[in-house]
C-alpha positions, 0 to 999 in steps of 0.5 A: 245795501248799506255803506261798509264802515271802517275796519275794526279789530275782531272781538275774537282778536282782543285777548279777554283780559283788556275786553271788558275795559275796551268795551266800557272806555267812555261808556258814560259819554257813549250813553249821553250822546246815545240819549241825545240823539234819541232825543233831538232830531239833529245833535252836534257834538263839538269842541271850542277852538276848532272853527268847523262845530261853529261852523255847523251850528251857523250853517243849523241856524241859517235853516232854521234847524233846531239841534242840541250841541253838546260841547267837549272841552278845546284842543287842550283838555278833554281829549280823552273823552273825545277819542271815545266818541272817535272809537265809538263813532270811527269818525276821526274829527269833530263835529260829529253830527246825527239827524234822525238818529243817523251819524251823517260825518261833520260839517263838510257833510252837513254842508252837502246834505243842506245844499241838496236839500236831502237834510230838509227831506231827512227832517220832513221839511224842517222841525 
């Protein structure tokens, strides 16, 4: 059974007017991240100025792990961009990282998944 994700309004409850601008917020970016991932068997999308993307990336490149970072801004600019990764994803930090085409949370998780040696299984023993 899959893990219950966070709570979201109803459609139902969202009076059509704002529906479409809902649906379409970042909907360019939403599109890149979701080609990314499609793409490249781990992806991490981060922002300068937070430590835990760096993080991630040094922790990837321990292991030997190829992935594909995709940057957005610092703490001071691009933060419209990234809230709609934040509605898309409801993760509410970054980074937010994807292997296999699977949003596995941030560093703290990916951390978790290297030390148990389920992210070498999720990658078949690497790439």
């Amino acid at each position: 059974m899959p893990s219950p994700a966070r709570a979201t309004l109803d459609s139902t409850h969202i009076h059509p007017a704002v529906g479409d601008r809902l649906a379409g917020y970042q909907a360019e970016l939403i599109a890149r991240v979701r080609s990314l991932v499609q793409q490249h068997d781990v992806v991490v999308v981060g922002m300068s100025m937070n430590p835990f993307p760096g993080r991630a990336r040094r922790l990837l490149d321990a292991q030997n792990i190829r992935y594909e970072y995709l940057g957005l801004g610092s703490y001071f600019s691009q933060w419209r961009l990234r809230l709609g990764l934040k509605m898309w994803t409801g993760w509410p930090t970054f980074p937010m990282i994807f292997v296999k085409q699977t949003f596995i949370g941030g560093f703290q998780d990916l951390k978790k998944l290297v030390d148990s040696g389920e992210l070498s299984r999720l990658l078949g023993g690497h790439q």
